[in-house]
C-alpha positions in Angstrom: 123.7 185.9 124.0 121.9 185.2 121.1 125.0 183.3 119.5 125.5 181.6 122.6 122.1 180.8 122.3 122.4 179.5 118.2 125.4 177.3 119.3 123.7 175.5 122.3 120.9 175.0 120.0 123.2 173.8 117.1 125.5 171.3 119.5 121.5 169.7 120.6 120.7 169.3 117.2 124.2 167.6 116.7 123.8 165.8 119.9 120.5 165.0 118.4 121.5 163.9 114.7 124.1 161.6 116.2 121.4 159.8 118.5 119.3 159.6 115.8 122.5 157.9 113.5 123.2 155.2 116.1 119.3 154.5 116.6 118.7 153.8 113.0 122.2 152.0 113.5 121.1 149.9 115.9 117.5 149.4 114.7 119.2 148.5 111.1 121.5 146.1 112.8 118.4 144.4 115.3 116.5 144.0 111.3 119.5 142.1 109.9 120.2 139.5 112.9 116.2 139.1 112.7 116.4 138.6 108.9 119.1 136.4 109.4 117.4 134.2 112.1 114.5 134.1 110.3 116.1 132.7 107.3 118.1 130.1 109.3 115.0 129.6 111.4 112.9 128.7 108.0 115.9 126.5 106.6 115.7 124.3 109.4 112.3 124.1 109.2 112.4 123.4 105.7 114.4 120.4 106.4 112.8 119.2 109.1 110.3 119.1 106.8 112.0 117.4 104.4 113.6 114.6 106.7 109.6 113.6 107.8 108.4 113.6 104.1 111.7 110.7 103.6 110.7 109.2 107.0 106.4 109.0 105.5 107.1 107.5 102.2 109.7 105.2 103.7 107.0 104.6 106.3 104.0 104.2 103.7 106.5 102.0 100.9 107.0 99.7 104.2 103.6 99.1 104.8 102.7 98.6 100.9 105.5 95.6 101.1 103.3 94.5 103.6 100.2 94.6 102.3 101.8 92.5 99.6 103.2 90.5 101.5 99.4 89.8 103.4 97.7 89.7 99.7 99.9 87.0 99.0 99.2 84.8 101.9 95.6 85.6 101.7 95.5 84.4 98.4 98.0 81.2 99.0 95.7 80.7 102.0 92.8 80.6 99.5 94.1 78.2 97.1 94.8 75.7 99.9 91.6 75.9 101.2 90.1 75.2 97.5 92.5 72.2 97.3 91.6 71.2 100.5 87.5 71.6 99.9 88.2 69.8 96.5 90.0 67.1 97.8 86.8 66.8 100.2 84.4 67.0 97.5 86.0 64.0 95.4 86.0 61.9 98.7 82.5 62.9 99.8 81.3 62.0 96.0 83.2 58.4 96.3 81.6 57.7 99.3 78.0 59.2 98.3 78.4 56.7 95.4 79.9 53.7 97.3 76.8 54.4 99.8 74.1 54.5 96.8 75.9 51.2 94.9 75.8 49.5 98.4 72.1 50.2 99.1 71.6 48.5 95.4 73.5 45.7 96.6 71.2 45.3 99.8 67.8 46.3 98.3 68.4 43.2 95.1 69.6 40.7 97.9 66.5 41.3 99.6 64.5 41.0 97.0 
């Protein structure tokens, strides 16, 4: 009885071992597919990542052209208004002139 006893006991632990085999198996198997996703997961994230960094310094050269491209025409726009308030200046300074030289001309004919 005893034996009988020793070799139920034996084929449990066997039973036993061989559950334990294909749980650690299995378990080992899960960690590898969630190492692998996990490394697929990050590479797609990492170039993700990378295609918005390209897409934000495309983005910020763009906006640099166009800030030069402004800064230009500001300073273009500048220039003609100093033409222009020059231009105005000489005419206003004729005319100031051709005012005084007139009043001259009236003030010794009505003297």
């Amino acid at each position: 009885m005893l034996g009988l006893a020793i070799s139920k006991i034996q084929k449990m632990g066997g039973i036993f071992r061989d559950l334990w085999c294909a749980m650690v198996l299995t378990l080992k198997l899960l960690c590898n597919n969630i190492i692998a996703l996990g490394t697929d997961l990050m590479t797609h994230i990492a170039q993700s990542i990378k295609l918005l960094f390209a897409k934000i310094k495309l983005s910020i050269g763009l906006c640099r052209v166009r800030f030069i491209i402004v800064e230009l025409l500001i300073r273009a726009g500048l220039l003609l208004v100093l033409q222009t308030l020059g231009r105005i200046g000489t005419q206003l300074a004729t005319i100031a002139c051709k005012i005084r030289q007139h009043v001259l001309s009236l003030l010794k004919q009505g003297s």
